[in-house]
C-alpha positions, 0 to 999 in steps of 0.5 A: 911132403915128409918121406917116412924112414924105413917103411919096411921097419913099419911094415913089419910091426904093423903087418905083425899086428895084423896077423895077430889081430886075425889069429886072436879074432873070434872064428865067428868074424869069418863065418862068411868066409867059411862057407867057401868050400875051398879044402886047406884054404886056411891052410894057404891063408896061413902060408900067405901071410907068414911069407908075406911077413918074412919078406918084409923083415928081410926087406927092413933088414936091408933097409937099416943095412942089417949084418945079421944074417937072414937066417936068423929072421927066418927063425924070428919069423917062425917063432913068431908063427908059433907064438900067435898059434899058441895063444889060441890055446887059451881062447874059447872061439879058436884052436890050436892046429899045428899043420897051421904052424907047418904052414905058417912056418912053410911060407916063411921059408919059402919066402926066405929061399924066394928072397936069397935066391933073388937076392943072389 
């Protein structure tokens, strides 16, 4: 069986699509979820899935022995955050809300203080 190189390298380009594809998506596709009164619940999403984001570039990161530091993909992460939130500027079913970039940008910098205080 072939062992696939560097799955966190994989992991992050495809994790990254995800998050893309469910920023982009009309807001119709989750008109389920929406009827689950849980208040900031998007917000949590948001934090999730950023922070799940981060600790897989820092993952990759180690995995291709990366000597940048893990501050930079922390701001990778976080430019990343606010790129996917501006493109809902352009979109008709979605809109732009920046406590969803505070919270993007919250959990990737929870993940990174998780990841750096593990690591040492």
């Amino acid at each position: 069986m072939h062992k696939v190189k560097r799955p966190y390298c994989i992991a992050v380009f495809v994790w990254s699509l995800i998050i893309l594809l469910l920023l982009i998506l009309p807001a119709r596709h989750f008109s389920d979820a929406q009827k689950v009164e849980i208040p900031y619940l998007d917000k949590v999403v948001h934090f999730i899935i950023f922070g799940i984001l981060y600790y897989l570039a820092a993952k990759a990161a180690d995995e291709v022995q990366s000597s940048t530091s893990k501050w930079v993909y922390l701001i990778y992460v976080c430019l990343y955050a606010v790129f996917t939130e501006l493109i809902q500027l352009h979109l008709i079913d979605r809109s732009f809300e920046i406590f969803d970039i505070i919270a993007n940008i919250m959990g990737a910098t929870i993940a990174y203080l998780f990841f750096n205080l593990k690591q040492n």
